[in-house]
VEXFI-212412 format. One record per residue (C-alpha): residue in one letter; y, x, z. Coordinates in steps of 0.02 Angstrom, whole numbers, padded with zeros to 5 digits, always signed. Each point is the difference from the previous one (the first is absolute). Example, Ala and Ser with C-alpha at 12.3 -4.5 7.8 and 13.67 -1.06 7.14 Angstrom:
2
A-00225+00615+00390S+00172+00069-00033
END
This chain:
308
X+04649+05847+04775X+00000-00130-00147X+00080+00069-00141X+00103-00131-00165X-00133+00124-00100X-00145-00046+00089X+00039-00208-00035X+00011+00049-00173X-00153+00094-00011X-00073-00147+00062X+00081-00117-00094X-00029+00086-00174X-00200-00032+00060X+00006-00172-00038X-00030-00054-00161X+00059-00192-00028X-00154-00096-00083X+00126-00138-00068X+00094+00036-00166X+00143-00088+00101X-00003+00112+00147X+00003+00167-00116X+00160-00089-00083X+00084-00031+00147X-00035+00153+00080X+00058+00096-00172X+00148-00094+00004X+00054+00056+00173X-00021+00179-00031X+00101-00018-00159X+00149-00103+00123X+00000+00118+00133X-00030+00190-00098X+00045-00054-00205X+00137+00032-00084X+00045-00044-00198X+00043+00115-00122X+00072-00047-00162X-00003+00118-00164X+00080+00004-00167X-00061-00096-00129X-00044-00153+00111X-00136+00120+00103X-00032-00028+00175X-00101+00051+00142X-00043-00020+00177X-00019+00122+00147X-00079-00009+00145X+00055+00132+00146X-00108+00010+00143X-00002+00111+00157X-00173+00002+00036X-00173+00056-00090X-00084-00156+00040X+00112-00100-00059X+00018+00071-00168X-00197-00021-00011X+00002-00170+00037X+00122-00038-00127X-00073+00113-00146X-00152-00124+00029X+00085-00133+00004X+00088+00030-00153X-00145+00050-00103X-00107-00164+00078X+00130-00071-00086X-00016+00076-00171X+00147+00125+00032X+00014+00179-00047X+00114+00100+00113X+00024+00181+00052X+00022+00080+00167X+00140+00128+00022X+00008+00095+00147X+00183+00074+00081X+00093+00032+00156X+00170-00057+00019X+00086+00176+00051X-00041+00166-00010X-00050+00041+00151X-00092-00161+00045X-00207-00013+00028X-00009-00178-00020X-00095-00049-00160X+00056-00166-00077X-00069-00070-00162X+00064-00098-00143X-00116-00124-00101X+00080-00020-00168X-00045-00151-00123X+00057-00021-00189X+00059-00150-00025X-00083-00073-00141X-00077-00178-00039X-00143+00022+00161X+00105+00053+00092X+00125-00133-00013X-00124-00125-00002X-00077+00075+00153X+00173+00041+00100X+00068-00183-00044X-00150-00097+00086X+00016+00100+00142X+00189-00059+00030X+00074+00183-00040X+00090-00028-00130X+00032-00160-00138X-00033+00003-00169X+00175+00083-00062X-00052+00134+00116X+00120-00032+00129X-00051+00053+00182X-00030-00147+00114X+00048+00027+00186X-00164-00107+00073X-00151-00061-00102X-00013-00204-00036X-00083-00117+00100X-00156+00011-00094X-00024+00170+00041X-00007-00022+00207X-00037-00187+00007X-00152+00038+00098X-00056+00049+00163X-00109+00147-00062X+00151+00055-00149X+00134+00008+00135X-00118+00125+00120X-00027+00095-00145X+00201+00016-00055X+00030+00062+00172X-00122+00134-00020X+00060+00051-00160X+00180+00010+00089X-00052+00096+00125X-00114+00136-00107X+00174+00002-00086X+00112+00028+00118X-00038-00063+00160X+00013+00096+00192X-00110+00000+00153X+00092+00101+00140X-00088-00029+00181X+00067+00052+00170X+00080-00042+00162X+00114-00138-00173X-00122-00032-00129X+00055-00032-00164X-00062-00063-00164X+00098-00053-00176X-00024-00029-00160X+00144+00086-00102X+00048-00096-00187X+00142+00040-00116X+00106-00176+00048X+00024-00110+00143X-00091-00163-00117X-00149+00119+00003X+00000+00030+00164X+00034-00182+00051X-00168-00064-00136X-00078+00115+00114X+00043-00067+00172X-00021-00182-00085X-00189+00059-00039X-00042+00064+00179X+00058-00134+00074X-00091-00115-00123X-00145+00083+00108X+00051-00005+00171X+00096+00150+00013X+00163+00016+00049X+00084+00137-00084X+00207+00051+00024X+00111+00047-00160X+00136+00138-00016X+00104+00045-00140X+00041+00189+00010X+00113+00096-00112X-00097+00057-00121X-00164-00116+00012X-00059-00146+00111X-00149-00024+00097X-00104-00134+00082X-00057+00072+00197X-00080-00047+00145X+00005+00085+00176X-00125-00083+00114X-00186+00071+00023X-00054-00205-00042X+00100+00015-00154X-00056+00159-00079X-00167-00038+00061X+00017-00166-00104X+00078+00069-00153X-00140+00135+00013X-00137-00112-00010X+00075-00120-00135X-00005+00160-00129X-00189+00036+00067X+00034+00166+00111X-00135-00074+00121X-00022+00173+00043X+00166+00062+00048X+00017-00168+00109X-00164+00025+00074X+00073+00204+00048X+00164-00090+00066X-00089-00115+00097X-00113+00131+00067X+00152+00096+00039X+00057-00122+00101X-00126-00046+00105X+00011+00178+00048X+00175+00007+00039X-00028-00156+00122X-00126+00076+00085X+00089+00173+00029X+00151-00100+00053X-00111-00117+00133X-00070+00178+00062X+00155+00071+00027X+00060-00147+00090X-00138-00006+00105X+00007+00197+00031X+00197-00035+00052X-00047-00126+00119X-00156+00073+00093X+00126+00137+00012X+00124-00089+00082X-00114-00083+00096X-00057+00175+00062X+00195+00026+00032X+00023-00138+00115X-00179+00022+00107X+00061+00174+00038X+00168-00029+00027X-00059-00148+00130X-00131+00118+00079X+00101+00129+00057X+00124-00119+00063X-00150-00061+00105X-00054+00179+00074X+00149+00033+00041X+00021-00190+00108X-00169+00066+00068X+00071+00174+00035X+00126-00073+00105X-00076-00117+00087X-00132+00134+00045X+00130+00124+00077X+00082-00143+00091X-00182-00044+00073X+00010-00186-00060X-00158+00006-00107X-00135-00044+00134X+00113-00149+00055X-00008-00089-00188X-00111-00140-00023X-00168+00059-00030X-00006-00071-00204X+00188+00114-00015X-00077+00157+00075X-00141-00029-00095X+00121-00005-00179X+00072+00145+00073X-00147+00114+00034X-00053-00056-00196X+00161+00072-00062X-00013+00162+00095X-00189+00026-00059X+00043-00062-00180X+00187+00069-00026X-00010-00033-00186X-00132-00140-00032X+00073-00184-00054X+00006-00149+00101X-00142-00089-00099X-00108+00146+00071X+00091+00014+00187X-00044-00194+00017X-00184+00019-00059X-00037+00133+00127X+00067-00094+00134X-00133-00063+00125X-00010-00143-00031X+00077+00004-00158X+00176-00073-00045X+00081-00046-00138X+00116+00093-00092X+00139-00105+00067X-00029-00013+00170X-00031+00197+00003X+00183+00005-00071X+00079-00097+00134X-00090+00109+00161X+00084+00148-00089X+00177-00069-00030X-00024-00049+00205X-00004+00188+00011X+00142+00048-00097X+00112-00139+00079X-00051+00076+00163X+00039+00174-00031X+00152-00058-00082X+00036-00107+00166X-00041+00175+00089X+00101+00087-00136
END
């Protein structure tokens, strides 16, 4: 089963060639998993606080691409919990400022933005990379009988920049607002597949679509398996209705008055108690067709049933 943590392993794999792409993508993980924190004397700071080891990776090198310095902190959010999440943290001083404000995270009073400018996503290849920044920083891939995928931000505008974005590229995303965040979603196979492939997880689509392909085939199997059963139903249940017809009409003597082609069917049916009509027919001499073979035993069963 796909995993959210396997996307993001192989989503933190691709390293944007563009300077634009790397600022887009920075500026995502910084919308979806950043937080500000202001200090005395004017100080500030940002935060990033991410669930997942690839992620954090992916952002340390974006960051230092960049020119930033930042340090990893490891935690776990209770006691008792095994889940590892990590927190980037970046001083903010002139670089990182000047950094931070042309990736739309925050302006030059150091004020938190809720969605990056224009210039940041205006293109095709920036807006692919923003959604795989969001999702390295907090999106969700959840596949079963209801598949599910979001990308989580702090604030509905967020959330709707994002669905604004995908569907910039063909992809139609939905958008919630939940009590505490809000998320942009999409629960079709053709949409995830979509939104997949727009952030460059060629792979994952390629195990999806694989996946499938299989499940089609198991479920034209089975149907086929139901109905050669059925069909096995139905030629049994008509044979023995046929034998015993032939039973009667046996006792009653009435056999070696039939026509010669419905004693014939007859005899067939005794010999062959179990074989289909297909094969009844072909060993008839001369042969019949399946039809015809059908209709010389239904003569019988009306008979005994006339006898009856």
């Amino acid at each position: 089963m796909i995993t959210s943590e396997d996307v993001r392993e192989e989503l933190a794999t691709i390293a944007p060639q563009r300077e634009c792409d790397r600022r887009a993508e920075l500026s995502a993980l910084f919308h979806s998993a950043g937080s500000l924190h202001l200090r005395g004397a004017g100080g500030w700071a940002l935060h990033l606080d991410l669930g997942s080891g690839a992620s954090a990776r992916r952002a340390f090198a974006l960051l230092r691409d960049s020119g930033l310095r930042s340090e990893i902190r490891t935690y776990r959010r209770r006691a008792f919990d095994t889940a590892t999440r990590y927190q980037l943290h970046v001083e903010g001083d002139d670089d990182a400022l000047r950094v931070l404000t042309a990736a739309g995270v925050v302006d030059r009073r150091h004020a938190p933005l809720d969605r990056p400018p224009r210039r940041v996503v205006g293109r095709s290849c920036c807006r692919a990379a923003y959604c795989r920044g969001a999702f390295l920083g907090a999106g969700s891939l959840s596949l079963g009988r209801s598949p599910h995928m979001e990308l989580r931000t702090a604030s509905l505008e967020s959330a709707a920049l994002l669905v604004r974005l995908a569907h910039a590229e063909g992809v139609e995303l939905a958008l919630a607002d939940r009590a505490t965040h809000a998320v942009a979603y999409a629960k079709s196979w053709e949409t995830i597949e979509s939104l997949l492939a727009l952030m460059g997880a060629s792979e994952t689509v390629l195990a999806l679509e694989e996946r499938a392909v299989v499940a089609e085939t198991r479920g034209r199997a089975n149907r086929l398996a139901n109905a050669d059963h059925a069909n096995l139903v139905r030629t049994s249940l008509s044979a023995r209705r046929q034998l015993a017809a032939i039973e009667l009409l046996r006792a009653a003597d009435d056999l070696d008055t039939l026509p010669d082609r419905v004693r014939e069917a007859a005899e067939l049916r005794l010999r062959h108690p179990t074989a289909p009509l297909r094969e009844l027919a072909a060993r008839a001499d001369p042969p019949a067709t399946k039809a015809a073979l059908q209709r010389r035993l239904r003569t019988l069963e009306e008979l005994a049933e006339e006898r009856g």
